[in-house]
N, C-alpha and C positions, 0 to 999 in steps of 0.2 A: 944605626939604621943601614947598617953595609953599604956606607958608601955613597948611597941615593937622595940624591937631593927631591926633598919632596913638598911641593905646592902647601900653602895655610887652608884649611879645609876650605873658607870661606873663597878664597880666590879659585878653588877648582869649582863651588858650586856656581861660582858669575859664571865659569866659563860656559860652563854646562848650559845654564840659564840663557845667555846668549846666542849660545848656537842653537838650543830649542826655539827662540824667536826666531833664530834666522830662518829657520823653515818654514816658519809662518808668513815670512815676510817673502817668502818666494812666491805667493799665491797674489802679488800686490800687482800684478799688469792685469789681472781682470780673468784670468780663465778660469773656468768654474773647475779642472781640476789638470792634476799633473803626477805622470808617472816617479816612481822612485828615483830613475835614475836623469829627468827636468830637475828635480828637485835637487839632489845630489848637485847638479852642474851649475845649476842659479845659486846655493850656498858655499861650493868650494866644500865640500865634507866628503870626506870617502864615502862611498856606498853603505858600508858593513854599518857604521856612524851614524850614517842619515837614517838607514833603516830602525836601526836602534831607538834613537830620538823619538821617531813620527810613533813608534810601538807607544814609548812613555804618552805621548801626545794623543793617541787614540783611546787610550785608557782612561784620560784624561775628562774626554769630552771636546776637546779644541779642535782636532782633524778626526774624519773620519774615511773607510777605505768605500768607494764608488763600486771598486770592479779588483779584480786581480792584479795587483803591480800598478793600482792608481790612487790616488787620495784627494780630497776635497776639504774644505773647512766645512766645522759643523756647526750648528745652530748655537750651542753655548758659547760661543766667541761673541754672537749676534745678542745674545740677550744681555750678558756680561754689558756690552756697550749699550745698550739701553738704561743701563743702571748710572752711565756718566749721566752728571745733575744738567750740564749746562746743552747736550743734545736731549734729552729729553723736553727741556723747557723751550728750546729752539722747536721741536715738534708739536709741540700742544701750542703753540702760538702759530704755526704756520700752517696747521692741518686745515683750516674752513680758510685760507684763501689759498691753499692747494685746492681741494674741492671745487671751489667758484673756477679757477684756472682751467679748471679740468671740462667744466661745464661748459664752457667758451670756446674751449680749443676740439676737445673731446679727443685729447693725444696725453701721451703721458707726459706727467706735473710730478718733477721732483723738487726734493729738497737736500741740498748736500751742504758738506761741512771742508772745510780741511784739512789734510791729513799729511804732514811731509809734504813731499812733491805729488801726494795723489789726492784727487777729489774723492770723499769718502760719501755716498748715499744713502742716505738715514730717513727716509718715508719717499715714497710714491702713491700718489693715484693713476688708476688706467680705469682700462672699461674694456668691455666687450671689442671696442673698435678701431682699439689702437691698435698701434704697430707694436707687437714682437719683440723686445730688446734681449739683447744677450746680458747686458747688465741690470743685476739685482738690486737689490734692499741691501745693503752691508756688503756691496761690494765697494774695489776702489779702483779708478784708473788715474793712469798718469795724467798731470793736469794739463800738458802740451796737446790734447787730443779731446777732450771735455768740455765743452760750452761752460758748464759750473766749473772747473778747473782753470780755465783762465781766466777766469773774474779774479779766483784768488792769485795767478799771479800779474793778473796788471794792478791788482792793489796790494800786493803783497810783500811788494819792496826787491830790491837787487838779492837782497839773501835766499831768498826761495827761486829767484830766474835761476842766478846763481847753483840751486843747490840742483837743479832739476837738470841744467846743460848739463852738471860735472856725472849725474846718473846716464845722464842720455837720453836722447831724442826717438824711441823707439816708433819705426815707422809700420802702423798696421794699415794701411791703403795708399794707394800710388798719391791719393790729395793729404796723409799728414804731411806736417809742417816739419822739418826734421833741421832746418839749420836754425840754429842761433838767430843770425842776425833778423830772417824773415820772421821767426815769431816774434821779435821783440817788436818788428813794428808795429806784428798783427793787435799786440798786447796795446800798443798806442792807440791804435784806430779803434781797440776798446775801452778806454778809457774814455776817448772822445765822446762816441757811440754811446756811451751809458748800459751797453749790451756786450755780449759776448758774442759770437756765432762760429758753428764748426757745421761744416757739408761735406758727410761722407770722408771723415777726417778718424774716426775712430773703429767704424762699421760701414761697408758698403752699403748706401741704400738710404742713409739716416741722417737726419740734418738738426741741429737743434739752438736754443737760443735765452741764452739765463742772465740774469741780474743779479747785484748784491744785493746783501742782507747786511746793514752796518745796525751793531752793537756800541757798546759803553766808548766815548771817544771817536766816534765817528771809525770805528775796527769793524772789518767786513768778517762776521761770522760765518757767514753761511750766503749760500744762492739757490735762486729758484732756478728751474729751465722746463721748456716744454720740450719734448722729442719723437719724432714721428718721421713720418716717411718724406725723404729731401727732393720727391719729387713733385710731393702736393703741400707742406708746412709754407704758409704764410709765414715767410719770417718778419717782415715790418711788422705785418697788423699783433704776431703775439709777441715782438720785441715790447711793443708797448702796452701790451694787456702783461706782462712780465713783470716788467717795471714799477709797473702799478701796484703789482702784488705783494713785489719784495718792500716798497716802499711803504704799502703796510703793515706788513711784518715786523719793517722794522719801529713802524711807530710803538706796533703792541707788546715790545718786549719789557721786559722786567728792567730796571736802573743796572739791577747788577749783571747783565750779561755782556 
């Protein structure tokens, strides 16, 4: 073969496979989209590379382009994940006391999951008169900035604080929480609390306030939150209409989740 040392098929198609996710996973701080050469610099790939990939990727149905020299993820990523068994059943159990939540609060009533170090959002209700959010249905933000993201990590154990410092503390408003040491307390005084809360910690303007959702063994699958504007959200009164809600959730789930 002149010479040429050459990769086992199967080890050059991981590679490939890998770096195709890694592009995927650049869109994981929340922004609904990002030019080629964001992209390029959040996976470490040459340009020519990156470009390459996102083509196979669009072809695909996974990314789609927005605008000229921009990209976004597209709906088949979104439906793909509706087909996981154990978010689906986490949704059809939590949709009518999403609903009721909604109806109390009349602000947006999510339901999210865990995802790595980011809280992944898997159903919303709103209404006419909620507040606006820049985060979707199947989006995910880091969980240091997420009312539902630190649920999962003050119950989540050292390995996820852990996994989320060694990523980093990325600061989107002058109030994230960006050291170490002060989120771990915040993380204590939610435990204590039974709530989570973040004010203008992810999005100027927005304040929000969720509870777990514990599965098989007392394991926190998932959290509610309401979120709405951090100038008028009663946080006490829907800390505990929250709480209420997650705790029926969790009654009505199935043994095996």
């Amino acid at each position: 073969m002149d010479g040429e040392t050459r990769q086992p098929v199967e080890a050059r198609s991981r590679s490939v496979l890998a770096r195709g996710l890694s592009l995927l996973d650049a869109f994981g701080s929340g922004e609904p989209e990002l030019t080629l050469a964001e992209i390029a610099t959040r996976t470490g790939l040459p340009k020519p590379t990156a470009h390459r990939l996102l083509g196979d990727l669009v072809a695909w149905g996974a990314i789609e382009k927005s605008a000229p020299g921009h990209y976004r993820l597209a709906t088949k990523l979104f439906w793909l994940g509706q087909l996981v068994p154990v978010h689906r059943v986490l949704r059809e159990a939590a949709l009518p006391h999403l609903e009721r939540l909604h109806e109390v609060s009349g602000e947006n009533v999510n339901l999210a999951v865990p995802d790595s170090v980011y809280s992944l959002f898997v159903e919303r209700v709103t209404g006419r008169d909620a507040m606006p959010l820049a985060v979707h249905v199947g989006a995910r933000m880091l969980s240091h900035c997420a009312a539902t993201g630190k649920v999962f990590l003050a119950w989540g154990g050292r390995e996820r604080f852990r996994q989320l410092v060694s990523a980093g503390l990325t600061r989107y408003t002058a109030r994230t929480i960006v050291l170490p040491g002060l989120l771990h307390r915040d993380l204590e005084r939610v435990k204590e609390r039974g709530v989570a809360v973040t004010y203008e910690e992810a999005e100027p303007g927005v304040a929000a306030v969720a509870a777990p959702v514990y599965g098989r063994g007392g394991r926190v699958v998932a959290a509610l939150s309401v979120t709405g504007r951090a100038q008028t959200l009663d946080l006490d009164r829907f800390g505990h209409a929250v709480r209420a809600a997650a705790r029926a959730v969790s009654a009505g789930l199935p043994t095996g989740v």
